[in-house]
GUVO-654837 format. One record per atom (N, C-alpha, C): residue in one letter; x, y, z. Coordinates in steps of 0.05 Angstrom, whole numbers, padded with zeros to 5 digits, always signed. Layout:
BEGIN
AXYZ...
//
This chain:
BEGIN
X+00017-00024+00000X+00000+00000+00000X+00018+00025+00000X+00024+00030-00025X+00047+00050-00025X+00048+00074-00044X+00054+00092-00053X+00053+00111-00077X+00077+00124-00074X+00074+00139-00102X+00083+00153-00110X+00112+00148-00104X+00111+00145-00118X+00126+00134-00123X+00128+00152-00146X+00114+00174-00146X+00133+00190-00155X+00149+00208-00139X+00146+00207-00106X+00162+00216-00096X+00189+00201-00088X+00178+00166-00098X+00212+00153-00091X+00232+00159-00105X+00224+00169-00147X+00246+00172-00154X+00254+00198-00151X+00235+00215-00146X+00242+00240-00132X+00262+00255-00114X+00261+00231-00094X+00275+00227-00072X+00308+00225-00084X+00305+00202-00102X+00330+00189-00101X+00348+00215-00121X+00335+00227-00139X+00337+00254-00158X+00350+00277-00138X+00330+00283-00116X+00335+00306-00097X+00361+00300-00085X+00367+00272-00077X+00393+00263-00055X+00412+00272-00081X+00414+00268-00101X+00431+00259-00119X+00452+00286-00137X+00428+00315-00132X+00423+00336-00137X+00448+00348-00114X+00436+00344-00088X+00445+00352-00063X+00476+00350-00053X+00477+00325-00066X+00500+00306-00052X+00526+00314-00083X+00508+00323-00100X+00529+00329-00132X+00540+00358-00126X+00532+00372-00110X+00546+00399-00109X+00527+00419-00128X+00499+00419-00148X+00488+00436-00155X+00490+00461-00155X+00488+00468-00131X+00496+00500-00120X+00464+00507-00102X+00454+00493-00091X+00429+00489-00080X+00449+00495-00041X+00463+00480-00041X+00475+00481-00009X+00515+00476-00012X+00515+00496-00034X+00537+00494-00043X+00565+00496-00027X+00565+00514-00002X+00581+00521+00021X+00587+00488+00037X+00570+00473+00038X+00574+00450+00044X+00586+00424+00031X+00607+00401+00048X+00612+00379+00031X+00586+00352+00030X+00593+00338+00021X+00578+00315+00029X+00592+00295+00057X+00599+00300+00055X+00617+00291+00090X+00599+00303+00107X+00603+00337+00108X+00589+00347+00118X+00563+00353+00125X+00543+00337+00101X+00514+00338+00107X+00504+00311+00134X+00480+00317+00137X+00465+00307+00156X+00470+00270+00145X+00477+00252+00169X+00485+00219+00153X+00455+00216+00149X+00441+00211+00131X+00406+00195+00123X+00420+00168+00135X+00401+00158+00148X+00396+00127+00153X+00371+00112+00147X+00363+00091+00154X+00339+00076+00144X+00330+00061+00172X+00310+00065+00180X+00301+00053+00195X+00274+00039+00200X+00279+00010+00205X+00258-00004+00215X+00245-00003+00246X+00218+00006+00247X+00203+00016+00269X+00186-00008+00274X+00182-00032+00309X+00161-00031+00318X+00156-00023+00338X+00120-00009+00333X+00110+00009+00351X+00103-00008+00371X+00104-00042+00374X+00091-00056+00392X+00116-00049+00420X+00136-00049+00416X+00162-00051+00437X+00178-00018+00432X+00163-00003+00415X+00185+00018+00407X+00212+00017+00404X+00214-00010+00387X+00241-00009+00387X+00240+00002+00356X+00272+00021+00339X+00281+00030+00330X+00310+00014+00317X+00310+00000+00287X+00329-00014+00282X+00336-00009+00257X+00368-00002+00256X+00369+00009+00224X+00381-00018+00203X+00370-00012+00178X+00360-00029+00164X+00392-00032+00148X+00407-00012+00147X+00430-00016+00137X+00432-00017+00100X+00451-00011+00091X+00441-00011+00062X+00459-00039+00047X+00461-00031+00025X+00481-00050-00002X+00500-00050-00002X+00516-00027+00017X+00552-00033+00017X+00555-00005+00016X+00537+00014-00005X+00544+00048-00007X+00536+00073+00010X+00519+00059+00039X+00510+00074+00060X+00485+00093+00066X+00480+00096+00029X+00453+00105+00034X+00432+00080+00025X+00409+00085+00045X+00378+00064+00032X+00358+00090+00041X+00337+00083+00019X+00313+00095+00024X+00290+00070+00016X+00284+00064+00042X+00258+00049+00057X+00232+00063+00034X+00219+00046+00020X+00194+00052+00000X+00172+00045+00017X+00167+00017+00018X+00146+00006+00021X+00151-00023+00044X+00134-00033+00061X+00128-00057+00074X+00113-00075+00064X+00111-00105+00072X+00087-00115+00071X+00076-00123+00111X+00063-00136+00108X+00052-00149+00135X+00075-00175+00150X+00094-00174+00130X+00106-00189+00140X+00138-00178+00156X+00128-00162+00143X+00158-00136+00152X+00173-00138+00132X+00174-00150+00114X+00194-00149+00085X+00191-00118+00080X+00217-00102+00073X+00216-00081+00069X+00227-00083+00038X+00222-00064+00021X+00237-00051-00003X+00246-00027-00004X+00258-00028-00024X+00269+00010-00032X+00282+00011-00046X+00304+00025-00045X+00334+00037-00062X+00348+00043-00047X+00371+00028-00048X+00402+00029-00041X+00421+00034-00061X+00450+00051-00044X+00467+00055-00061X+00482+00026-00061X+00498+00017-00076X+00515-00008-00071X+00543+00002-00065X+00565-00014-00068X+00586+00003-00055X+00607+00009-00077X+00597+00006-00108X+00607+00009-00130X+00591+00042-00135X+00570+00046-00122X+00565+00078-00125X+00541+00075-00142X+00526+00052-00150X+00497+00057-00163X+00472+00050-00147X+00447+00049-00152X+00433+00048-00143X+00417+00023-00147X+00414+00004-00139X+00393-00025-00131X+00374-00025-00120X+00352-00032-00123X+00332-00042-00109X+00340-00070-00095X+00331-00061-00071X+00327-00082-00038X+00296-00094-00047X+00307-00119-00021X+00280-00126+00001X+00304-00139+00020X+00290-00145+00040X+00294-00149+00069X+00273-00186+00076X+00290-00192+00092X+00268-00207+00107X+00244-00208+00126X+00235-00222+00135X+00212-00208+00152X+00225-00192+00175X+00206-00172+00190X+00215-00149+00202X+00240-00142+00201X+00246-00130+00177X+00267-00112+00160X+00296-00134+00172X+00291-00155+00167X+00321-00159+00175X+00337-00176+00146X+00364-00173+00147X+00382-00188+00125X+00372-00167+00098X+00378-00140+00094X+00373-00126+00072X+00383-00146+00044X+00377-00151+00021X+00396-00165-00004X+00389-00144-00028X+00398-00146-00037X+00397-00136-00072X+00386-00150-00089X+00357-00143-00105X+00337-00166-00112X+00357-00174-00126X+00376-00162-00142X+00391-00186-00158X+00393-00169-00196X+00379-00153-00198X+00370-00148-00222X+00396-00146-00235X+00400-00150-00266X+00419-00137-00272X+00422-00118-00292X+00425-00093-00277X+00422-00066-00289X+00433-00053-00285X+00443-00023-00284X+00455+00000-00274X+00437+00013-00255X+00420+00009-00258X+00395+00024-00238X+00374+00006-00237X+00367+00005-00207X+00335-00005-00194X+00325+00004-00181X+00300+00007-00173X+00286+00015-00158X+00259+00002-00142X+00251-00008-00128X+00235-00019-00114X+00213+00001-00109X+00187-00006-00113X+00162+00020-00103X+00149-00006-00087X+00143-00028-00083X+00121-00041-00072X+00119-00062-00085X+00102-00069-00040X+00112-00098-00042X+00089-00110-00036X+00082-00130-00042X+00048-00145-00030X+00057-00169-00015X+00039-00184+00000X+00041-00202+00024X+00060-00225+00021X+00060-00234-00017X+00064-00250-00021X+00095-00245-00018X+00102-00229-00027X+00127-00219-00031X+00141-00209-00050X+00118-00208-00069X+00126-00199-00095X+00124-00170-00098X+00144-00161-00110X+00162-00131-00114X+00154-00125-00135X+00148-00097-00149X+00143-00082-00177X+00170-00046-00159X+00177-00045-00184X+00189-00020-00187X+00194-00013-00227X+00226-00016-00230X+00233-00002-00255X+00263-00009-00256X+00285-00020-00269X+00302-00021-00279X+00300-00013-00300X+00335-00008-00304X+00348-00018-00336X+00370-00030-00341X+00378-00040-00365X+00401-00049-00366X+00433-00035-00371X+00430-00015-00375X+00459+00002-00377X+00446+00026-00370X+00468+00042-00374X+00464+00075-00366X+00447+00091-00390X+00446+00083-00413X+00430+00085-00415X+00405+00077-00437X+00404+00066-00420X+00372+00040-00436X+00349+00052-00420X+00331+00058-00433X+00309+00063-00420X+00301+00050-00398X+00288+00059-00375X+00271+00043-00356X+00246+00033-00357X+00246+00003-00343X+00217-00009-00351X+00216-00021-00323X+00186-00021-00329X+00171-00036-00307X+00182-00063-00308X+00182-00072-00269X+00192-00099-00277X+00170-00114-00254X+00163-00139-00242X+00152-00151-00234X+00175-00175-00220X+00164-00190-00188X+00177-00209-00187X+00162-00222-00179X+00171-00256-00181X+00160-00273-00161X+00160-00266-00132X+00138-00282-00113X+00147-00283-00089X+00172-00281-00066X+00178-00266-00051X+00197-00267-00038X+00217-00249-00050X+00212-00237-00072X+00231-00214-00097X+00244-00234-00114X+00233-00257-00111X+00253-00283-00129X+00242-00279-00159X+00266-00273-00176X+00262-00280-00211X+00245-00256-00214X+00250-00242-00234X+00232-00212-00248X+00236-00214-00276X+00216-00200-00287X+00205-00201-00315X+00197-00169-00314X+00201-00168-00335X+00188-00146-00350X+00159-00142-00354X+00148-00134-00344X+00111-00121-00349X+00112-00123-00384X+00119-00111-00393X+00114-00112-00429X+00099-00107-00432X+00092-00072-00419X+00087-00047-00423X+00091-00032-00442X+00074-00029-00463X+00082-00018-00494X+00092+00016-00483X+00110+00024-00500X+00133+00049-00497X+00156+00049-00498X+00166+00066-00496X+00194+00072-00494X+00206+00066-00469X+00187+00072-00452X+00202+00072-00409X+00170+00059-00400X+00166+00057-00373X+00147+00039-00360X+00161+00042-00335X+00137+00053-00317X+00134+00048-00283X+00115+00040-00275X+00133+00032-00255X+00103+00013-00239X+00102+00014-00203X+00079+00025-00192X+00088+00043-00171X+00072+00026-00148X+00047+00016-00157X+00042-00005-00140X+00026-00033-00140X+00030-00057-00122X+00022-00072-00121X+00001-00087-00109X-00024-00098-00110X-00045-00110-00085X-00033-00146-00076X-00052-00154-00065X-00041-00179-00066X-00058-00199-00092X-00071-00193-00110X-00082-00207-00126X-00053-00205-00150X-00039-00189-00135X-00008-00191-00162X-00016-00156-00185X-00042-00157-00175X-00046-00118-00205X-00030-00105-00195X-00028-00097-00220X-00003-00073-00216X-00011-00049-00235X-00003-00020-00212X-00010+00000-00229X+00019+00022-00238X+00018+00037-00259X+00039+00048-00269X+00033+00069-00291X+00054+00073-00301X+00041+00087-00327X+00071+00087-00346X+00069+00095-00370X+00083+00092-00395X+00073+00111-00415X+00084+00119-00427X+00075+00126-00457X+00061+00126-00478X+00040+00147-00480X+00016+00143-00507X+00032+00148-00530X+00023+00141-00560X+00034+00147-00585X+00040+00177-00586X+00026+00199-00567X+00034+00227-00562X+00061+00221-00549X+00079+00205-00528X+00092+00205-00516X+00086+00219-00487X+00063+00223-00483X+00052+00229-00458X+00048+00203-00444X+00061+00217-00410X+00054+00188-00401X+00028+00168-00394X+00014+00156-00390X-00010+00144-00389X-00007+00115-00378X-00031+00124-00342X-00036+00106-00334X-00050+00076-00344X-00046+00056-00323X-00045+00033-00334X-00052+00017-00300X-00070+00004-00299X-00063-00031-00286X-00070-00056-00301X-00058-00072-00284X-00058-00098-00303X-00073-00127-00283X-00082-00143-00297X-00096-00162-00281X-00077-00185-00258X-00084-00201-00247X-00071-00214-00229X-00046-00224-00238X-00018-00221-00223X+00005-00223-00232X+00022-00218-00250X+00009-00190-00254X+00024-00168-00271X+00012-00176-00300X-00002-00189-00312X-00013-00201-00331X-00031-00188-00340X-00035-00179-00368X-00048-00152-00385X-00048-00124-00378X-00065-00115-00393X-00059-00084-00380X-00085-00072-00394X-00095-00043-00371X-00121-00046-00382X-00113-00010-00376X-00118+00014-00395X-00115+00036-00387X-00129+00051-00369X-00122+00064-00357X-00138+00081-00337X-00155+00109-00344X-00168+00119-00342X-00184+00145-00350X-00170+00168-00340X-00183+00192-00343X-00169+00213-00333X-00191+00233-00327X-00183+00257-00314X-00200+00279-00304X-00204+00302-00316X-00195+00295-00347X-00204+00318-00365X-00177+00320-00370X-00154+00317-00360X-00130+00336-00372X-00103+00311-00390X-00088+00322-00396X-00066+00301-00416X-00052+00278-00402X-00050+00289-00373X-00030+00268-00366X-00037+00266-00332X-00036+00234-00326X-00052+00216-00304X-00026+00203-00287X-00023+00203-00258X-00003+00186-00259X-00021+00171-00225X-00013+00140-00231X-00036+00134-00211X-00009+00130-00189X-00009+00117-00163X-00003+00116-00148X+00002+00086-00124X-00021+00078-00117X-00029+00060-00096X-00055+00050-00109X-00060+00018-00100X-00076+00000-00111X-00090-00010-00085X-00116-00020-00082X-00120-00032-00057X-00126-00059-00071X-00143-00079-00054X-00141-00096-00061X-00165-00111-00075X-00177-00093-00078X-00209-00086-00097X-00206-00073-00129X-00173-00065-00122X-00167-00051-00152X-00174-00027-00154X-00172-00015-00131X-00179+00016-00135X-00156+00026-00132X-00157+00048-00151X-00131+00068-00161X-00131+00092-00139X-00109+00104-00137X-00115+00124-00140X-00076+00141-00140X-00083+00170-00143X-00063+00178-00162X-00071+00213-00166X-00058+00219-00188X-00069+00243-00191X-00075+00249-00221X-00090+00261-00233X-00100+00271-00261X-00094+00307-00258X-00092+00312-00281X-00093+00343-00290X-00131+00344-00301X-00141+00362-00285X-00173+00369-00291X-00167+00378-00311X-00145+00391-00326X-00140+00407-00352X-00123+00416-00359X-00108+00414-00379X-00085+00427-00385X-00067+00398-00386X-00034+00399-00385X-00028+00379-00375X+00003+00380-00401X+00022+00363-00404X+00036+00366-00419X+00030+00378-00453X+00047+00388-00469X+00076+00390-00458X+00085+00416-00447X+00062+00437-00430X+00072+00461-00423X+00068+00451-00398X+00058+00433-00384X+00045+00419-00356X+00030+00449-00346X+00021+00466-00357X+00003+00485-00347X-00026+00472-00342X-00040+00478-00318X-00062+00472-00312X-00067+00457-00281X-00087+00449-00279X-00089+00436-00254X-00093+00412-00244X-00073+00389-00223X-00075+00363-00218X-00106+00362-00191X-00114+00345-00192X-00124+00340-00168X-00122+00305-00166X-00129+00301-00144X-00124+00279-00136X-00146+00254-00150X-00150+00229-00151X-00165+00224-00154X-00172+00186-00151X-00193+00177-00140X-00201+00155-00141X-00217+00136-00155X-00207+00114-00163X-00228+00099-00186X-00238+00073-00176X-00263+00067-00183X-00276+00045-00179X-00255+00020-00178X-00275-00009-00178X-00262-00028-00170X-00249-00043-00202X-00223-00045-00203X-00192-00059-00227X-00201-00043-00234X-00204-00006-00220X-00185+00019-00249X-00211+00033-00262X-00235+00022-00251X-00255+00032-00275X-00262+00053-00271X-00279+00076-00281X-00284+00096-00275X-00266+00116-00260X-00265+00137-00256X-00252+00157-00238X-00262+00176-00230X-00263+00186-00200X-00279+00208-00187X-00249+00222-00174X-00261+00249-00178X-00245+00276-00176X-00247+00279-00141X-00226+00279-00123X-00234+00275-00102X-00229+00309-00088X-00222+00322-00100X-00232+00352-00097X-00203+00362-00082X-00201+00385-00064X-00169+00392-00052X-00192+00409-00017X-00175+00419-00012X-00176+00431+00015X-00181+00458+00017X-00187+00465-00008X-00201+00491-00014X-00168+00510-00030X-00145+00497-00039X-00134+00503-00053X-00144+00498-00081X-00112+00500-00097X-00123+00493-00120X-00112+00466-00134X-00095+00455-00115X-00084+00426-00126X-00086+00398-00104X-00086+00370-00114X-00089+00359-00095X-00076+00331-00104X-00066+00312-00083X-00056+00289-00100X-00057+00276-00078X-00065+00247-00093X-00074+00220-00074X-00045+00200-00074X-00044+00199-00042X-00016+00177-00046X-00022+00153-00051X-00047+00151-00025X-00038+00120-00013X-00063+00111-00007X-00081+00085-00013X-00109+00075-00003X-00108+00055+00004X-00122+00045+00020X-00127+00021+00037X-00143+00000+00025X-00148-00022+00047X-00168-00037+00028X-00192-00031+00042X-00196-00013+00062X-00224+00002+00064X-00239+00020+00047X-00218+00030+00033X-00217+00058+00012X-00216+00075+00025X-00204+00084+00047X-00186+00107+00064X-00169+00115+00038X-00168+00142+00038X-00144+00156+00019X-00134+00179+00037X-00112+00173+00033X-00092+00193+00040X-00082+00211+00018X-00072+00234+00023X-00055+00256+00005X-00051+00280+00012X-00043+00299+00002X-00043+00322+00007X-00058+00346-00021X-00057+00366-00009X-00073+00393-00018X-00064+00413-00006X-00072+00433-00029X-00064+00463-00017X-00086+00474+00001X-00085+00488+00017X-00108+00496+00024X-00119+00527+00012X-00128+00538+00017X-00137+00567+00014X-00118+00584+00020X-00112+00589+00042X-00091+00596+00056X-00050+00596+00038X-00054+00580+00029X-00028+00567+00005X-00012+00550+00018X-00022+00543+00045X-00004+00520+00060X-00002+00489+00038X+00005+00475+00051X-00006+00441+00029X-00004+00432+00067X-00025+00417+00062X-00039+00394+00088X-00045+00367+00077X-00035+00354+00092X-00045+00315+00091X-00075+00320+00094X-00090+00300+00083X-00118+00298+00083X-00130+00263+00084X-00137+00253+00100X-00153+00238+00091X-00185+00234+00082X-00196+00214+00059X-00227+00218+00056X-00225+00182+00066X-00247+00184+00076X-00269+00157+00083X-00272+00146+00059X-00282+00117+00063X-00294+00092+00045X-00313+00107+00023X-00318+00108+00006X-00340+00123-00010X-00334+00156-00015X-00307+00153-00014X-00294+00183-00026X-00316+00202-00009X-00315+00193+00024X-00342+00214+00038X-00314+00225+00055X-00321+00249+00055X-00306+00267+00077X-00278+00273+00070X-00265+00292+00060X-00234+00298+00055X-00227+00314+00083X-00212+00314+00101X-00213+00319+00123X-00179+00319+00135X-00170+00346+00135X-00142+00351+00143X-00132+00348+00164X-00112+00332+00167X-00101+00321+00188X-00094+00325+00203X-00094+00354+00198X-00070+00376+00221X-00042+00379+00201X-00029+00392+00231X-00003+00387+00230X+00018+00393+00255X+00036+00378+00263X+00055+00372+00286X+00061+00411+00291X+00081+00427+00275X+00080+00442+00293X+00085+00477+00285X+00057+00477+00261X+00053+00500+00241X+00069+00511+00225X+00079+00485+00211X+00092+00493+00183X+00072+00490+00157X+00084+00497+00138X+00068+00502+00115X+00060+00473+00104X+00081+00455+00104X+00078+00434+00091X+00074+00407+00110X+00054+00394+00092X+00056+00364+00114X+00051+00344+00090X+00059+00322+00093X+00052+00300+00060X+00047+00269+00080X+00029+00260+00074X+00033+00229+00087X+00037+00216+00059X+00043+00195+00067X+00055+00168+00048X+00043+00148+00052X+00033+00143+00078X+00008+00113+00073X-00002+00114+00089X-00026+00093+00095X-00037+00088+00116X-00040+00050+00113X-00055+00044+00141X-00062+00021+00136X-00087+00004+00139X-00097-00015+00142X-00123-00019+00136X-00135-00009+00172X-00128+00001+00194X-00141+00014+00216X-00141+00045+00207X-00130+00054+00188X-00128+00084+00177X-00114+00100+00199X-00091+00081+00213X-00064+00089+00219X-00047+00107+00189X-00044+00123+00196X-00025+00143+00177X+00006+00154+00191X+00026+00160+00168X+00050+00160+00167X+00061+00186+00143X+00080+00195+00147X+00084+00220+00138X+00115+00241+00143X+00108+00263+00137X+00131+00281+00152X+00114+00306+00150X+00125+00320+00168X+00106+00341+00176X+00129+00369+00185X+00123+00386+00170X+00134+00422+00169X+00132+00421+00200X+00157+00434+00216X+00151+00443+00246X+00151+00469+00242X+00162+00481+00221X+00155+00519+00224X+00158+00525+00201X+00145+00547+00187X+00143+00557+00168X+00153+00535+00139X+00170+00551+00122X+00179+00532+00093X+00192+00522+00102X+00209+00530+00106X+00239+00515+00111X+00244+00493+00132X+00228+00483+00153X+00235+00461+00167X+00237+00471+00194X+00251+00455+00205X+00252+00425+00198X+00232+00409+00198X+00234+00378+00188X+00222+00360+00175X+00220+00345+00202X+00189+00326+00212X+00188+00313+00237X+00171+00289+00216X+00182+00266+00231X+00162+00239+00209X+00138+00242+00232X+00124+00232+00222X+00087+00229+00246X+00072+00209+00234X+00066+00198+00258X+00047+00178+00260X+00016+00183+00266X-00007+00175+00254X-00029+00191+00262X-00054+00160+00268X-00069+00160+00284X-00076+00141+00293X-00102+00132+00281X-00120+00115+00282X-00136+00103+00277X-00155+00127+00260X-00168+00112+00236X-00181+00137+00219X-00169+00163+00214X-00139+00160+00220X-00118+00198+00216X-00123+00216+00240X-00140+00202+00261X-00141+00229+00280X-00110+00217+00294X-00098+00249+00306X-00080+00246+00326X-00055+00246+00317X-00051+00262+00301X-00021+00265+00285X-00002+00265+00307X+00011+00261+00308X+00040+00260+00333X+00064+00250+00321X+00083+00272+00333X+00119+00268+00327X+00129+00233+00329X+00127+00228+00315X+00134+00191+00314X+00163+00193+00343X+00181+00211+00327X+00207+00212+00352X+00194+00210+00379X+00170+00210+00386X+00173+00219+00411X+00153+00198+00431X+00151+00176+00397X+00139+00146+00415X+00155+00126+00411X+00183+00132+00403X+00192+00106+00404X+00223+00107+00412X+00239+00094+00425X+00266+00093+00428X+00285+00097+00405X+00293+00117+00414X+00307+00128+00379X+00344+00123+00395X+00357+00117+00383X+00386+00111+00386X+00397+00142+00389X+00415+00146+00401X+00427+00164+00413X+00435+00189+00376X+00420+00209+00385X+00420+00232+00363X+00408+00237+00340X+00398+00205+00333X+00374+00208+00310X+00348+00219+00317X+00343+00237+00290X+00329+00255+00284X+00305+00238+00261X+00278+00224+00264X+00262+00213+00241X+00251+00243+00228X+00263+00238+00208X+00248+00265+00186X+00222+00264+00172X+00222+00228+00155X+00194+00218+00138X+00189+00191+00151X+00171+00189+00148X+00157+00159+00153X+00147+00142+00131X+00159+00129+00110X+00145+00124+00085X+00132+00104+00086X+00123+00080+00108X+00102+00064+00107X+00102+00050+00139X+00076+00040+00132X+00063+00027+00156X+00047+00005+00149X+00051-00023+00159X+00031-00044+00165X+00010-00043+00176X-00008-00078+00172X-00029-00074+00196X-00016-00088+00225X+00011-00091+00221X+00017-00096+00247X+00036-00069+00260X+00026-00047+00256X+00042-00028+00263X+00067-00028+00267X+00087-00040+00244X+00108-00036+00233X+00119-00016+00228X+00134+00007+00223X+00137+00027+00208X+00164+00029+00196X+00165+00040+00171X+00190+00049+00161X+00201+00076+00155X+00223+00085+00162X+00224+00117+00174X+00253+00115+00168X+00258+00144+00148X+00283+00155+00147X+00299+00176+00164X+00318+00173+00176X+00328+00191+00200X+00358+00204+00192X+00362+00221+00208X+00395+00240+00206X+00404+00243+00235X+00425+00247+00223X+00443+00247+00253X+00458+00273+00241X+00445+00304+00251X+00456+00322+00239X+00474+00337+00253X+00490+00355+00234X+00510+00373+00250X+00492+00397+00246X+00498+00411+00270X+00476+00430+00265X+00481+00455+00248X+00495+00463+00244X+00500+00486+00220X+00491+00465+00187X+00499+00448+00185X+00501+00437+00156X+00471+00430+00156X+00460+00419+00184X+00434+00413+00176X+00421+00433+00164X+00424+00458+00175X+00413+00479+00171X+00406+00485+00138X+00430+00484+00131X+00443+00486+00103X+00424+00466+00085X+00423+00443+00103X+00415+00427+00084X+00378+00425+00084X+00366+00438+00096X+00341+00438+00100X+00341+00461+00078X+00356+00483+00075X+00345+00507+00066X+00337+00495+00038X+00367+00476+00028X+00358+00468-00003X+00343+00446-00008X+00331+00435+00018X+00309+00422+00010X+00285+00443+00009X+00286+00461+00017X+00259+00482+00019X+00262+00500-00013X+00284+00499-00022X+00285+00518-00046X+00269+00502-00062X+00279+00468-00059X+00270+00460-00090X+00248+00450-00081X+00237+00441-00059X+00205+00444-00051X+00188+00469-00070X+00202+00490-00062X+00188+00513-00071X+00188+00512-00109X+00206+00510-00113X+00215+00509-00143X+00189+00477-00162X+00187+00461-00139X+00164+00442-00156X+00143+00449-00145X+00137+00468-00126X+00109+00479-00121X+00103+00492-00148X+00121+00509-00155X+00113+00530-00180X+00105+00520-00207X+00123+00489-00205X+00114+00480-00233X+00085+00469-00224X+00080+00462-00196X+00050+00455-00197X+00043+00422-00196X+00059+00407-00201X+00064+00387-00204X+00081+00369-00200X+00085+00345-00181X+00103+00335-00185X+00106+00308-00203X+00121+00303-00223X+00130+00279-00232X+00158+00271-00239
//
């Protein structure tokens, strides 16, 4: 139960941006920035355990299943990036094995089977890939285009993603049990759809442009939810801004995402079963920005949350049953001497959690929050993220 995975490759883009010298936090080395770690969370004992990466020190934790098998993206210690999984409750991290220059893991289902995106050299296009059980053996989706992602998985094996129309716009897609056919998805009036999270009824959801949409990406996304394997699509509205995007749904049809509000803040929102009630979550401690990343089938929610204004800092939060009760995750569970949880990117129904943390110096942190706030600001303007 995972999305967006357009924020995982996002993620891995922003670190990559950061850590290259850009000129975003340029006064700083990469020695010098805040260490990211990966951590495996249970809330049953509050214990706090890091997940460790591929050999190159950074991992970013994507997605869980119920079994605690975690995925993501690790660096390896040759300096590229792999997709993980883990054993049950995040332990023995491996490298699914792919062989490519780049992988990426978005989600994982009970069985154990993994969907993300490789390729085979630097540069060969990326495609959706699929595995057996346990992350054993992957195939290719054979997803008509040039490139293919695939962002999430249920346990019937569908998988949703998107790829390329004969315009070269990208265009959503799920496919029937075990990654097998592919059936397109609708849209909200505008060019370009990118779905997100699957439940286990086959409901999408993701975001659409109501209008406008490549190749000037002028116009407006909102979030949006579709009936059961993908059919239809309902516009699930924003927070009285003007944009909105759906991460993550349950198999209740809980949706999570965020929106702008009126005001120009962006706030986590969740809506109820029957797309009834969009309803903002708060936020930890009146910053502008808050984003959750999943919930789970009790409509337990997970996230990171603005403590002041734009710029930060970043607190991961946990929000309880149906999203009420947002709260600083740091401050329910035994955190190892100096770590700081910034995001929370998933949660089980056994209240598992997976949470990225720093162990900062405090001047560089500084530094390093600001240029996460610039280019925050800089994809606010385009309006969109993909």
């Amino acid at each position: 139960m995972r999305i967006t995975r357009c924020f995982k490759a996002g993620n891995v883009i922003l670190g990559a941006a950061l850590f290259s010298g850009l000129g975003f936090i340029a006064p700083v080395t990469a020695q010098e920035l805040p260490q990211e770690r990966a951590y495996f969370i249970d809330l049953s004992d509050r214990s706090v355990t890091e997940l460790g990466s591929l050999g190159g020190g950074y991992a970013s934790p994507r997605a869980l299943n119920d079994s605690g098998q975690v995925v993501g993206v690790s660096r390896t210690v040759n300096g590229q990036f792999h997709a993980f999984i883990t054993g049950p409750d995040g332990v023995e991290m491996r490298d699914l094995g792919i062989p490519s220059d780049y992988s990426y893991a978005s989600d994982i289902n009970d069985s154990g089977q993994v969907v993300g995106e490789s390729n085979t050299s630097a540069d060969a296009p990326l495609r959706a890939f699929i595995t057996g059980p346990n992350g054993e053996g992957m195939r290719d989706l054979g997803i008509p285009g040039d490139y293919s992602y695939a962002s999430g998985i249920n346990d019937a094996g569908q998988v949703v993603g998107h790829s390329p129309n004969s315009n070269g716009i990208p265009h959503p897609f799920i496919t029937g049990a075990n990654g097998e056919g592919m059936t397109l998805l609708g849209t909200l009036g505008g060019t370009l759809v990118v779905p997100g999270d699957v439940n286990s009824q086959g409901q999408v959801v993701g975001y659409s442009f109501t209008w406008g949409g490549p190749p000037t990406y002028e116009g407006t996304a909102h979030g949006f939810i579709t009936g059961p394997n993908g059919t239809g699509m309902t516009d699930l509205g924003t927070l009285g801004g003007e944009t909105s995007y759906a991460m993550s749904i349950n198999n209740s049809g809980q949706v999570v995402g965020y929106s702008d509000t009126a005001s120009g803040a962006t706030r986590a929102f969740i809506i109820g079963p029957d797309d009834v009630g969009m309803r903002d979550l708060g936020t930890l401690g009146g910053g502008l920005i808050d984003v959750p990343y999943d919930i789970n089938d009790a409509g337990q929610v997970v996230g990171r949350s603005r403590m002041s204004g734009v710029w930060g800092p970043d607190r991961a939060f946990i929000a309880g049953p149906d999203g009420y009760g947002m709260t600083d995750l740091n401050s329910v569970v035994n955190l190892p001497d100096g770590v700081v949880l910034t995001e929370a990117t998933g949660i089980n129904n056994l209240g598992q959690v997976i949470a990225i943390g720093v162990i900062p110096e405090p001047e560089s942190y500084i530094l390093f929050l600001a240029g996460l706030g610039l280019i925050g600001f800089m994809a606010r303007r385009k309006r969109v993220l993909i």
